[in-house]
C-alpha positions as CSV (number, residue, x, y, z in Angstrom):
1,X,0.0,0.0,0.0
2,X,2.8,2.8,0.9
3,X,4.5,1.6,-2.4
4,X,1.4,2.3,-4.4
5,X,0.9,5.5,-2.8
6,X,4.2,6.7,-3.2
7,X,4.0,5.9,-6.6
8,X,1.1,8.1,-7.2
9,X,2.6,11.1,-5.6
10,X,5.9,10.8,-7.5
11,X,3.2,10.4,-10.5
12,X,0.8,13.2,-9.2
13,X,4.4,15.5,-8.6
14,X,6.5,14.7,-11.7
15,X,9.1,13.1,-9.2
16,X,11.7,10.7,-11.2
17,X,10.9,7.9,-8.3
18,X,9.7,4.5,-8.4
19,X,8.6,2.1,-5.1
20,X,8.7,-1.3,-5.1
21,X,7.8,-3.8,-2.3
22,X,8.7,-7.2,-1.6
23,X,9.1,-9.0,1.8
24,X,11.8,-11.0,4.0
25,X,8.9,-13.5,4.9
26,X,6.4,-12.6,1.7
27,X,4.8,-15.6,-0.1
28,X,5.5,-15.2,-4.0
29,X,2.1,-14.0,-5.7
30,X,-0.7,-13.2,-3.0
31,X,-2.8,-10.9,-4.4
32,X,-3.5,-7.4,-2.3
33,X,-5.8,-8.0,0.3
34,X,-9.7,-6.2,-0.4
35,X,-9.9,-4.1,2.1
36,X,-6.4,-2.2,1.1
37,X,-7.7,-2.1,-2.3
38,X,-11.2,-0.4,-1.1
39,X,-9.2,2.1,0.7
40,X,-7.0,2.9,-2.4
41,X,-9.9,2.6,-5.4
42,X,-11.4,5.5,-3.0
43,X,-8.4,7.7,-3.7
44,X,-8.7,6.6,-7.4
45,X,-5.2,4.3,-7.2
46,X,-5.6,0.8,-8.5
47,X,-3.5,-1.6,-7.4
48,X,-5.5,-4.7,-8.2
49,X,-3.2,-6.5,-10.9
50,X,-0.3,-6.7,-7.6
51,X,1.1,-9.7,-6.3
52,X,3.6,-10.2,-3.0
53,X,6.7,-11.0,-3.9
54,X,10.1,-12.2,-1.5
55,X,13.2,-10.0,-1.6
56,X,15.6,-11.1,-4.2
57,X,19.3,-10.1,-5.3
58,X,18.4,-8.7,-8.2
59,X,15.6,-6.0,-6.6
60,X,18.6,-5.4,-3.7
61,X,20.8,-4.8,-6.7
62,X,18.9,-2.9,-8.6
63,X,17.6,-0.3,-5.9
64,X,19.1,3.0,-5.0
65,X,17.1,3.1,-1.4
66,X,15.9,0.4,0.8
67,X,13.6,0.7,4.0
């Protein structure tokens, strides 16, 4: 959810950022659960074609920030 938002700020700002999310302990293509995307379909973000995904070398690799 904070990656989506984030997303549509540096969208919504013309910020040359993109968010990803993946997990330490997230099973590989669990979709986002429905109340998360009620709460962002109300702020008009759509978020609905996202799977979970575990942390791999090559999104550690490829990022510039990691929190």
């Amino acid at each position: 959810m904070a990656m989506a938002l984030f997303n549509d700020y540096a969208k919504k700002n013309s910020i040359d950022a993109v968010a990803d999310s993946a997990g330490v302990a997230a099973a590989n293509g669990v979709s986002v659960s429905p109340n998360s995307l009620a709460v962002l379909d109300e702020i008009g973000i759509d978020l609905s074609g996202y799977k979970s995904k575990p942390i791999s070398r090559d999104l550690l690799n490829n990022a510039d920030l990691i929190v």
